[in-house]
Structures are given as C-alpha cells and as structure tokens.
C-alpha positions in Angstrom: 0.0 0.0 0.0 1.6 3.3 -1.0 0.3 5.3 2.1 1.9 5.1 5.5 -0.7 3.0 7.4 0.7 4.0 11.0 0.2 7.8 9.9 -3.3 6.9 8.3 -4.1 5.4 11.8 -1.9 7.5 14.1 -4.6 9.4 16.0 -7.0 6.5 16.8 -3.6 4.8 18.3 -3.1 7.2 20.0 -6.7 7.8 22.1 -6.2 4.0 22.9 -2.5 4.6 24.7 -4.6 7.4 26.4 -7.6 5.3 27.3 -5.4 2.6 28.5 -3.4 5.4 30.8 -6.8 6.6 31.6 -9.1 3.6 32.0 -12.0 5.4 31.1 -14.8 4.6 28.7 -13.8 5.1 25.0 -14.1 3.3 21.9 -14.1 3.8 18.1 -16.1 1.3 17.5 -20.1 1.6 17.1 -21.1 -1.2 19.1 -25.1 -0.5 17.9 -26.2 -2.0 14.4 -28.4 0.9 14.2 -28.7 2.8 10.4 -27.8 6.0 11.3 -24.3 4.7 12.6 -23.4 2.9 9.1 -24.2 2.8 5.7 -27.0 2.7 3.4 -27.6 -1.4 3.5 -24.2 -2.5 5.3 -26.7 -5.0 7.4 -28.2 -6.6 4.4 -24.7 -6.7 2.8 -23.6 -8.5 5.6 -26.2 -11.3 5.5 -25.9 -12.0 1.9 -22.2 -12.0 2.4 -22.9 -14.6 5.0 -25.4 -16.8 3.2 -22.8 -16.3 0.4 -20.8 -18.5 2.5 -23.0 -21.0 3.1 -22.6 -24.6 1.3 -19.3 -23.2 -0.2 -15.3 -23.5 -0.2 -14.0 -20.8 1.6 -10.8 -19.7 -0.4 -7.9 -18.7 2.2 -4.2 -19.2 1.6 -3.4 -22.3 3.6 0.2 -23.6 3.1 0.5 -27.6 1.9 -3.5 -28.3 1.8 -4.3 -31.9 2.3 -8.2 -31.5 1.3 -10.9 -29.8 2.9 -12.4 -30.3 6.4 -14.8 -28.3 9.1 -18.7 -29.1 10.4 -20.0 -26.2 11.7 -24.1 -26.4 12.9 -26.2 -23.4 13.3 -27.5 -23.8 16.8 -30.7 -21.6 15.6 -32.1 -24.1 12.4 -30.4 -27.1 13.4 -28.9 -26.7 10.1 -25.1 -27.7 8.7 -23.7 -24.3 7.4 -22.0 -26.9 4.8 -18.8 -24.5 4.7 -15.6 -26.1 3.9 -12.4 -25.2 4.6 -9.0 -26.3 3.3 -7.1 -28.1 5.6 -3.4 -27.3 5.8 -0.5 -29.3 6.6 0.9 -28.2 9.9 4.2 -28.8 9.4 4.0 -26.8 6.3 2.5 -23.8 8.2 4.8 -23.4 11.0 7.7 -23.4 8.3 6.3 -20.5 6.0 4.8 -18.6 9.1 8.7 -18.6 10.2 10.0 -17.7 6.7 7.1 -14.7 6.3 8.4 -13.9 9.8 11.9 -13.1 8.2 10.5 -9.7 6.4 7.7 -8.8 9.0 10.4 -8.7 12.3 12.6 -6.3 9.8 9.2 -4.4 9.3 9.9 -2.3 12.4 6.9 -1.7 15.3 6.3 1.4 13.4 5.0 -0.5 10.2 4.0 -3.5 11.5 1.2 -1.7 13.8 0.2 0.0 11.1 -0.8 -2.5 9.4 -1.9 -4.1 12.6 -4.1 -0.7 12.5 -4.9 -1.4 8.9 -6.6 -5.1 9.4 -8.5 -3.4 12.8 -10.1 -0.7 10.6 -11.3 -3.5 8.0 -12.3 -5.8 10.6 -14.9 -3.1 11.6 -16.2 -2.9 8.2 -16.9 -6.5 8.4 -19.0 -6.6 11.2 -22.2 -7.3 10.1 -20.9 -10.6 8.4 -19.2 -11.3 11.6 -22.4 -10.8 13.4 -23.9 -13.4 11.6 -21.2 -15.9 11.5 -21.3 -15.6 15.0 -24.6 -16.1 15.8 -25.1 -18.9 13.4 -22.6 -20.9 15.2 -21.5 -19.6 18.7 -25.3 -18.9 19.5 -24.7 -15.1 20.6 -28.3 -13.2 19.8 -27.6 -11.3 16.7 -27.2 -7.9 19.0 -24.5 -9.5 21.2 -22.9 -11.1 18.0 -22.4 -7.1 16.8 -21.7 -5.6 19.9 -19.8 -7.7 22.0 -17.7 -10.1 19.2 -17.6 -7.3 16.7 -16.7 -3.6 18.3 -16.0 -4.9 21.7 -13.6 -8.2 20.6 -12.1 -4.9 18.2 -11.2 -2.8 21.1 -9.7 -5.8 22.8 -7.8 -6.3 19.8 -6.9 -2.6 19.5 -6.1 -2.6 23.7 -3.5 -5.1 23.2 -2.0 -3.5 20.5 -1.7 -0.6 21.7 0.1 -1.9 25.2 2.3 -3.5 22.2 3.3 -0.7 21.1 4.3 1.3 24.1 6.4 -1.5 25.1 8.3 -1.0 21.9 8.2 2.5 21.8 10.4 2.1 25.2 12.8 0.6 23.7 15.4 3.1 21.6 16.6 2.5 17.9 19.9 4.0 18.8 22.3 5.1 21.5 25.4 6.6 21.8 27.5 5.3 25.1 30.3 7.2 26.3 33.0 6.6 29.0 36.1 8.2 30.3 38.4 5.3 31.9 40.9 5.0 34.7 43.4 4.9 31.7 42.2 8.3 30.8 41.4 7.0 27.0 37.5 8.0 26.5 35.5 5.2 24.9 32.6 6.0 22.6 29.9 3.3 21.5 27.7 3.5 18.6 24.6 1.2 19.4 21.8 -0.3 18.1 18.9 -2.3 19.9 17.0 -4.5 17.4 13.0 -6.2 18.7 13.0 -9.5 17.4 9.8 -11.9 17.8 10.5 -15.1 19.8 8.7 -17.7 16.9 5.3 -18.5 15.6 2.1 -18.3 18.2 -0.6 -21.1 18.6 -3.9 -19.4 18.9 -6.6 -21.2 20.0 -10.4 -19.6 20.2 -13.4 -20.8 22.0 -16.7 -22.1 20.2 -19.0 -19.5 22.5 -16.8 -15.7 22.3 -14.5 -16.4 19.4 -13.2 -12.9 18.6 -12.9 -11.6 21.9 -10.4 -13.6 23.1 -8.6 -14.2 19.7 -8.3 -10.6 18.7 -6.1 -9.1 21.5 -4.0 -12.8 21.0 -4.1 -11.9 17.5 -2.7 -8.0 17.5 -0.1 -9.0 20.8 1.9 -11.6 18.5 1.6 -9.6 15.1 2.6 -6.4 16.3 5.7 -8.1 18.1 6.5 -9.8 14.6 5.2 -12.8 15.5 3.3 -15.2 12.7 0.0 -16.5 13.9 -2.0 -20.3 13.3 -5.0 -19.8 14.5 -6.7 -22.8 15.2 -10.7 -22.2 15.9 -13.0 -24.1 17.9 -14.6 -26.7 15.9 -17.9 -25.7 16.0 -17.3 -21.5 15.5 -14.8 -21.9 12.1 -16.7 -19.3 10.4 -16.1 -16.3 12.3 -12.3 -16.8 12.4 -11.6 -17.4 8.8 -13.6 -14.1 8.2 -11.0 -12.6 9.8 -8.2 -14.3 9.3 -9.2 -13.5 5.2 -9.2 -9.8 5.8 -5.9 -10.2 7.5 -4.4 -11.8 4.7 -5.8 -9.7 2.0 -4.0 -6.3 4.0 -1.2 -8.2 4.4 -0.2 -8.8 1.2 -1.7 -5.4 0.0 1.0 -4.5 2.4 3.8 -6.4 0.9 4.1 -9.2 3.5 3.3 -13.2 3.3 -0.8 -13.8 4.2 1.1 -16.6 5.7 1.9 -13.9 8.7 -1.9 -15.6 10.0 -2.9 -18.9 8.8 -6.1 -20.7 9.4 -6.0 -24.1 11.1 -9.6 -25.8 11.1 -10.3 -29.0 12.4 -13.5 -31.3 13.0 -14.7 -32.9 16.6 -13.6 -35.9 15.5 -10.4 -34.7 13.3 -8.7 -32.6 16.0 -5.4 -30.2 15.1 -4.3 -28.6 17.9 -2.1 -31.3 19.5 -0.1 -31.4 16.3 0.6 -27.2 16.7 1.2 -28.0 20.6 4.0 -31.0 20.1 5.8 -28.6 17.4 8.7 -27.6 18.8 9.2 -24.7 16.6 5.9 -23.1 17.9 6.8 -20.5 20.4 3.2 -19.0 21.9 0.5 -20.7 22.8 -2.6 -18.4 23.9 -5.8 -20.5 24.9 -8.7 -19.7 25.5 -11.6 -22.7 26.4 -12.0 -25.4 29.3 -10.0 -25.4 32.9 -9.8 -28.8 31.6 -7.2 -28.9 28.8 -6.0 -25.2 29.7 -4.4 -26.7 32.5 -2.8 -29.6 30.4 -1.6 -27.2 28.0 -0.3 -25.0 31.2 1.5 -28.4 33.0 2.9 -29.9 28.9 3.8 -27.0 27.4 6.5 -25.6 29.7 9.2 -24.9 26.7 6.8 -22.4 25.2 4.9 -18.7 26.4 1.5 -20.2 27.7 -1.6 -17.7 28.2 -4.9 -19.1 28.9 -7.9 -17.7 29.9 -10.3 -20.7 30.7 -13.4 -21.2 33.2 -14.3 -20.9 36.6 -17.1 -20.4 39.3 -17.8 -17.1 39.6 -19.9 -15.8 43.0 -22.5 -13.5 43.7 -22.5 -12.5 47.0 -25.9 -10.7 48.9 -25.6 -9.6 52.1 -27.4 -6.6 52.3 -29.0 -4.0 50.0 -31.5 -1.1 49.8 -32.9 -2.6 46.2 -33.7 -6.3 46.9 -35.1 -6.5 43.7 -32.8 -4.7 41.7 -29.8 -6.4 43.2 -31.8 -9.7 42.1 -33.0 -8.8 38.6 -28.5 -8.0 38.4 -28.1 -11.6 39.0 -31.4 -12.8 37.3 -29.8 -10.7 33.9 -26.7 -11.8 34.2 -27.8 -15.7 34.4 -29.7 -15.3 31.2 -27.7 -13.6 28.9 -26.7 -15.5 26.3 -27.6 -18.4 28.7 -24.7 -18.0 31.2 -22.1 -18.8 28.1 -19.9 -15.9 29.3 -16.9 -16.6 31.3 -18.0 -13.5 33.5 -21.3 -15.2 33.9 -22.5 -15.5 37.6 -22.8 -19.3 38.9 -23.0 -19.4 42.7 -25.2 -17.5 44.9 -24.5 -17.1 48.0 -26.9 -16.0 50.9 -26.3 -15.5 54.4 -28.3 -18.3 56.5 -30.4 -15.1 59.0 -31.2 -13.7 55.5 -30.5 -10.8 53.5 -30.7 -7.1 55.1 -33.3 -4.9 53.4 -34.8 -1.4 54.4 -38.1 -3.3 54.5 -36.1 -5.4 57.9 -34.5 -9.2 57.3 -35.8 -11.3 54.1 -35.3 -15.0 54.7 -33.2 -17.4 52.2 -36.0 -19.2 51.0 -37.6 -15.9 50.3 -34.9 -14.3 49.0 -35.2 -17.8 46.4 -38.1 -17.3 45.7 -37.9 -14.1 44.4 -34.8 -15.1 42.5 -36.6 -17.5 40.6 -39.0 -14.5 39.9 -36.8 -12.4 38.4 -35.5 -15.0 36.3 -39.0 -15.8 35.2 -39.6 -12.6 34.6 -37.1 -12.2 31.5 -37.5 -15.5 30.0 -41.0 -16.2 30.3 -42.1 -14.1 26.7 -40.1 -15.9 23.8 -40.2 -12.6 22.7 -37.8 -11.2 25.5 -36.0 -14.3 25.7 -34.7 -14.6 22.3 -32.5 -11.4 22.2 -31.1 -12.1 25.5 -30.3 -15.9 26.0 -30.0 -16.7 22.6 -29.2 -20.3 21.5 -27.3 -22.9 23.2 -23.5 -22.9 21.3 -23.5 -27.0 22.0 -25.8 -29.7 22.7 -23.3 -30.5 25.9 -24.8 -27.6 27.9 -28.2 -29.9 27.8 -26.4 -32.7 29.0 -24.6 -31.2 31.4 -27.8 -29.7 32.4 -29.5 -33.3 32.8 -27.1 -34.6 34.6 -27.3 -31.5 37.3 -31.2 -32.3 37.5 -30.3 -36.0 38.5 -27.8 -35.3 40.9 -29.6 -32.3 42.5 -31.7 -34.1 45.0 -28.4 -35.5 46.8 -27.4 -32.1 47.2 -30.2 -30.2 48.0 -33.2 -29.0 45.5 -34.0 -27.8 42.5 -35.7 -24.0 42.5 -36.2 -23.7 38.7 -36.0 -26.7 36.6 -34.7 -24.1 33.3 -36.6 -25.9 30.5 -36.4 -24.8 26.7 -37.8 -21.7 25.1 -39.4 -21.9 22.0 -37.8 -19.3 19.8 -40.3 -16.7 17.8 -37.5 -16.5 15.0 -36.1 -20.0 14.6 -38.6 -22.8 16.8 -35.4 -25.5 16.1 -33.4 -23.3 18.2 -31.2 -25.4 20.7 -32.2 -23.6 24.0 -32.6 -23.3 27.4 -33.1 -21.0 30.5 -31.8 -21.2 33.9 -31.6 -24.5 36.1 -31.0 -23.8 39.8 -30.3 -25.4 42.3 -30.6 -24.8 46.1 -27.7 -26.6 47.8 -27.5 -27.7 51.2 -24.6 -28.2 52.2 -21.0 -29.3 50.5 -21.8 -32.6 49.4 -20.2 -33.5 46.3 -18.9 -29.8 46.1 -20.7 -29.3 42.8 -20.3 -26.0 43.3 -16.9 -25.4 43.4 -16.4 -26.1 39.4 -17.7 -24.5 36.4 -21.0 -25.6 34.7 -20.8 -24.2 31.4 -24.2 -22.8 30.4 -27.3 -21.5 32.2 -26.9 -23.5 35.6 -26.6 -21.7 38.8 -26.3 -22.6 42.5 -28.0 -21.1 45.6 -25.7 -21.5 49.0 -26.5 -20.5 52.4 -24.0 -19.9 54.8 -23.5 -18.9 58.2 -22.9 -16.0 58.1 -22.4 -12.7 55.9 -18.4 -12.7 56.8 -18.9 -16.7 56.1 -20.4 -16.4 53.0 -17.8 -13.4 51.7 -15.1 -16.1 53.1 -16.5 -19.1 51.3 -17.2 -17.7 48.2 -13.7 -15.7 48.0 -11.7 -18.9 48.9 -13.7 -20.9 46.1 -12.0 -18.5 44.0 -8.4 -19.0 45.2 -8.9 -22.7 45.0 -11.3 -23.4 41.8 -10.6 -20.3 39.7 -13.2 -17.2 39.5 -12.7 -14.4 36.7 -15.1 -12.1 37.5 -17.6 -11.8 41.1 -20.1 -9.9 42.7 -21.3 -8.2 45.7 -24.3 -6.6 47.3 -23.7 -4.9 50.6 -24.7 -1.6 52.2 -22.0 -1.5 55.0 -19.3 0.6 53.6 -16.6 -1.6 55.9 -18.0 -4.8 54.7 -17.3 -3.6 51.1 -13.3 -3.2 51.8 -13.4 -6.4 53.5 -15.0 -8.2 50.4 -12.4 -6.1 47.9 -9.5 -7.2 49.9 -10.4 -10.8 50.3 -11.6 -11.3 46.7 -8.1 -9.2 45.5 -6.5 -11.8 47.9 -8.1 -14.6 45.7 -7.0 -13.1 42.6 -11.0 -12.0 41.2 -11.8 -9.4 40.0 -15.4 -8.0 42.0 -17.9 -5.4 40.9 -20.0 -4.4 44.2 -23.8 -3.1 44.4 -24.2 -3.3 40.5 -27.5 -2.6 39.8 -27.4 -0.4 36.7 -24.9 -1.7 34.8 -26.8 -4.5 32.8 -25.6 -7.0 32.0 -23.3 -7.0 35.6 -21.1 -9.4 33.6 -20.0 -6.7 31.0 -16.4 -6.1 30.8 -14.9 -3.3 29.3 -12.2 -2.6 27.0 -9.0 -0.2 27.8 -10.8 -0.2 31.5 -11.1 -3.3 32.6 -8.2 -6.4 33.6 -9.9 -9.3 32.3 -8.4 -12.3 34.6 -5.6 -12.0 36.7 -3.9 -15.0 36.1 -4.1 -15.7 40.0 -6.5 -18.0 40.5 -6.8 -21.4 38.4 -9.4 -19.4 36.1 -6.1 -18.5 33.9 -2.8 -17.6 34.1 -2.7 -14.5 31.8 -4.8 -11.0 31.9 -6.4 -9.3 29.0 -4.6 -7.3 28.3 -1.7 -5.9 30.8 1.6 -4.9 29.8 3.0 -8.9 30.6 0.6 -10.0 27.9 2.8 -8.7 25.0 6.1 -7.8 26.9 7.7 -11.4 26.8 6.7 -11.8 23.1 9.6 -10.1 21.8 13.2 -9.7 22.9 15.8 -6.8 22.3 19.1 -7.9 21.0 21.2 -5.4 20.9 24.8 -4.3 19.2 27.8 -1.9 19.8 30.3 -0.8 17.8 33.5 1.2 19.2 34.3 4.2 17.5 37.8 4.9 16.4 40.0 6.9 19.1 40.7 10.3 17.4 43.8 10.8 16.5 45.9 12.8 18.7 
C-alpha cells in the first residue's frame, strides 16, 4: 500500500494509549447496528455476504493443503452451514509462518502496527458478516454477535496493540554510550537495539466468544512480529476465517506473506491442535476454552509462552441492599444472557443463612429464592424477551450437562427452577434453554466449586455474611473465579470483600444494579483475569501479555580513538 498505514491510523492509536493510561470509557467502534451509525444497506450486505458462505469453499491461503475439512451447525435451524475449509498441513505452516516472519520482524513496530491498525479498521467494516457468522454458530443473539464479538472483541484487539506498542516504543533504535576510563582514553559506543519476535504463536479460540479472546492474542503476536496459526473451535470456524481473510488480504496489500496468519480448522472428530502444541518450533500458545485442557496445556507445554484464559465459578454474593429487587433482577440478567455462556457469567449465589438485610427489615433465604426465581421468570417467560437475550445454546453438551445437574440435585439439595427450553419466535429448532437452579444444602459433592458451562446456577446459604464473603472468595483461590459480585450496604463490609476477593485473585464489581448485564467487561478499563487463580494464568490485556513476546538484541560498535 503506498500510504503510510501507521500515519493513516496515528490518531485512533493514539486515544487508545490514552484510554489505557486513563481507564476510562472510550471506543471507536459503534457497538449499535443501528442505520444512522453505518451505511446505506451495510446489514443486508452483511447477511448475503454470509449466506454467500453457506454450502461453499471458503478460499484462504493455507500452506501444503491436504483437502478440505470443518462441520460447523447453526444452533438456531439445526442446520449444517456446509462450509468447507482447506485443511493445511501443519508442518508446512509453522515453516512458512517462520519464513514470512523473516521480512515482517525487519518491518519495524512502526510499520507492522500500522498494518496491525490497517486489518483493525477492516475488521470493523466487516461486522455485520461477523455478526452473523457468530450467531449462526457460537449462539450469541444477533445484538450481542455485533456488539460484544464485533466492536468490543475490536477494542480488545486494538487494547493489546496498543500496550504493544508502548512496550516497543520504550525501547530506543539507537544510542550513543560514552565513558572516560581509569586509563584516561575515552571510549565511545555507537549502538543499536533490534526487537525480534520469539517464533510462531498457537492461537486457540473458544466455540461460544471467538473474537474476543482471539483478537487481543491476534494484535499481541503480530505487532511483536510474531506469525500466527489460528486454530478455531470446531464448532465457531466461520467467524475466524472471516478474519483471518481480511488479514491476509491487507497483508499482502501490504507487501508481507498472508502466511503472517494462517487458518488451522479442524473437526470434533479430526482434531489439530495437538499437532501445533507438540511442534517444537511453535513458540506462543494463547488458549482460550475449558479449565480442563488449559491446565494440560499449562502443565505440557513448559518450553513455550502459555496464556490461557479458561473457566471458573464465579460468585454472587448478597448480604445486604437497599434494592432487593434490583440487586436480584442483576443476577437474574446476568444468568440469562446469552444463557450463562460468558466466562464472567454469575454461577454461585451465595446468601447468608439469618437472611439478606433490606430497608423493608431481614428477608429470609427461602424468600430471597423465591424471588430469585421471579426475576428469572420474569425475562424468560415471553419468547419474545427471551430470544435477544439468552440466545441459542452454542453445543448440545450444555443440555447434557444440564440433565445430569437435574439428577444429581436431589443428593445435594433442591432444584428451585427446573430451566426448561424456550421456543424461539424466530427459529422454533433453536437449541435452548433457561436457567436451572439449584438450592444446595450443604457441601456434598462440592458441585459447586467447578464450572458448569451454560445456564446452571447454584444457591448457598452460609453462616454468616463474613462466612459467606469467606466461602465464596476462597472458592476463587482454589477453583478459579474471573469475574464476582457483591451486594452490601455497609461501607466496611465492602473493603473487606475487595480485599479478600483481590487476595483470591477475582476481579469483583460491588452493588451493581445499573450496569446491565453485571457481567459486562470493558475494554481499555477493565483487567480481564488475573492470572491468580486457576481461572487463567494470563490477563487481558496488561503490559506482561505482550512484553515477553519479543526480545531486544542489541549491538555496539567502538568508534575509532581520534587521533591525537
């Protein structure tokens, strides 16, 4: 491209350094689909771009192809999307990511974030596609498809690359050292300090958020110089080779190898990813998905850089409030949007065992249940309401997970709300379901204190309020917890729960009530995981999430001594 993309893109790069300094609200992204904020027909575009894809080859450049693979489902028809993609050989991609690595670390941070800033800007003009994608196989309702895995995943994507690139921009190009020793000769140093990218990154998106994990992943290793395979979930293909296609198109527009990001798909029953994690000429790994194999990839993959961001069981504490209701209609939301498939979702509820404190005087557990299961009802009885909020189910495993939490739930206490289907107005073969909870009584079988992926929540009653704030925080140290909650009107009690909570390594929003859903997370203001608990070992997006994805090597060369 003849024009200089960083100036092009200079200012926008610039806002995000400051809203990252800042940790304010901003973003450039419109996060509504409404008319007004695009143009004329950019939604309808978008859908017949997307039913374009359907039943088709989807034409990437994928190094060494050994035929075509990928079964993707639409969670709302029931439907194969029937899009195939080529399958490449692996060795053959980690050897031409490191040869297109060659040119792109000899770039410079300058250029290479400028075309980082270059594929961002064209990523937002695909959102509408995107949106689609999304929702036809993750299960996101169409608005949280555009919102939160278009212009939010986008400022993720732009929020790591811009911590990217003030890590760089610390380092110098040149420096002149200069010494007078004991001798009395003066030595002068001409030197240089070179960033070089430590090898080809290994990233690996979930099948419910995609782009919101990938994109920061994404932006951190190619704006380091870093190549990237980016091997999607199985069931969420689509989304990602979207991307990855307008990546490789202003790539080579740019003059560099499309091979810079590469596309690995796989099937359920085909699986890639072990063949990526054994290479030893893979560098990064960054994960995103189950406690369950992020933890194998954390314990096995020692000799490479290992960020994950995986599950865990995230509490909502009441204790006391001036808004029962409101406090409970918070949790109620935040267990129904997009069926709890958000790793900030809510799971365990926690009560304290005299009952919550209210203006109104002391509400009892079982009342305070009972209400609960109100609210819920409340926002999933009318299809109509339902459908743009909890969407469709990304896998049939969240049903038989859920089945398997109705049988066991006598042995551990009771089942409040049994969180049966909901016929959808728009698409009645949509795979969904509404909240299952479950009142527990007591610790048997700790069911609890792991992640159920998907709209199941648990009710707990402990002994007290500084019990249940102990409990709940120390489930978090132990099990993993990314993001918790707390309800309390005793302005003591609320440092208490921050400091224990910040002791756990969980991140806690206290007395939400207007920010709906609680669960939302904000780009260039909010840490997303710590990497303290077992819930991950990395944050989205701190300055350690790019810092140790390059490495400075440097070079001196003694000037002559002038002559005398």
């Amino acid at each position: 491209m003849p024009i200089d993309l960083f100036a092009k893109h200079e200012a926008r790069l610039n806002a995000a350094v400051g809203a990252c300094r800042d940790r304010g609200w901003w973003s450039p992204f419109p996060e509504s689909p409404s008319r007004r904020l695009h143009p004329e027909g950019a939604k309808q575009r978008g859908q017949q771009r997307f039913d374009g894809r359907l039943g088709q080859r989807f034409k990437l450049s994928s190094p060494g192809s050994r035929g075509w693979t990928g079964y993707e489902q639409s969670p709302y028809t029931g439907e194969p999307l029937g899009v195939r993609y080529a399958d490449p050989d692996p060795q053959r991609v980690v050897e031409e990511a490191r040869a297109a690595m060659v040119s792109w670390a000899a770039a410079g941070p300058r250029e290479r974030v400028g075309v980082c800033m270059e594929i961002l800007d064209r990523l937002a003009g695909d959102m509408f596609e995107n949106a689609w994608a999304t929702m036809h196989t993750a299960g996101q309702p169409f608005m949280m498809a555009f919102a939160g895995s278009g212009a939010n995943a986008l400022d993720r994507g732009l929020e790591a690359l811009c911590q990217a690139w003030r890590a760089m921009s610390e380092i110098p190009k040149n420096a002149v050292f200069q010494r007078r020793f004991a001798q009395g000769s003066t030595v002068t140093l001409d030197k240089r300090y070179r960033l070089r990218p430590v090898g080809p990154a290994l990233v690996m998106s979930c099948g419910s958020y995609p782009a919101w994990n990938a994109w920061p992943a994404v932006f951190a290793n190619l704006s380091t110089g870093n190549a990237v395979i980016l091997k999607p979930h199985p069931d969420a293909i689509l989304p990602m080779a979207i991307g990855v296609a307008t990546a490789q198109s202003v790539l080579q527009a740019a003059g560099f190898s499309p091979q810079l990001i590469t596309l690995a798909p796989d099937t359920r029953d085909t699986p890639v990813a072990m063949d990526y994690l054994r290479h030893p000429d893979v560098a990064i790994v960054d994960y995103t998905g189950s406690q369950r194999f992020g933890a194998w990839v954390e314990r096995n993959c020692t000799e490479k850089q290992v960020y994950t961001e995986t599950a865990g069981c995230n509490a909502a504490v009441l204790l006391s409030t001036h808004d029962l209701d409101g406090a409970l209609h918070a949790i109620a939301h935040g267990l129904c949007t997009f069926s709890s498939q958000m790793c900030t979702a809510p799971q365990n509820i926690w009560l304290p065992r005299q009952g919550v404190q209210t203006p109104e005087g002391l509400v009892s557990p079982d009342d305070v249940k009972a209400r609960l299961v109100a609210a819920v009802d409340a926002l999933v009885a009318d299809p109509a309401l339902a459908a743009p909020l909890a969407g469709a189910l990304q896998s049939a495993d969240v049903l038989a997970t859920m089945d398997k939490l109705r049988a066991l739930a006598p042995r551990v206490g009771r089942v409040l709300r049994e969180g049966g289907p909901y016929v959808h107005p728009d698409f009645p073969r949509a795979r969904t379901a509404t909240p299952l909870l479950v009142d527990v009584d007591g610790p048997v079988e700790n069911l609890h204190q792991r992640e159920h992926f998907g709209p199941m929540g648990f009710v707990l009653t402990a002994d007290s309020p500084a019990d249940a704030v102990s409990r709940a925080a120390e489930d978090a140290r132990l099990h993993g917890a990314i993001a918790c909650y707390a309800w309390t009107t005793d302005a003591d009690e609320i440092e208490t729960t921050i400091d224990r909570f910040a002791d756990a390594g969980a991140s806690l929003g206290v007395n939400l009530y207007r920010q709906l859903p609680i669960n939302y997370a904000a780009a260039y203001s909010d840490f997303h995981v710590t990497g303290l608990n077992p819930a991950g070992n990395a944050c989205l997006t701190d300055m350690a999430f790019v810092t140790r994805r390059f490495r400075v090597v440097q070079s001196k060369v003694e000037r002559p001594a002038p002559s005398e």
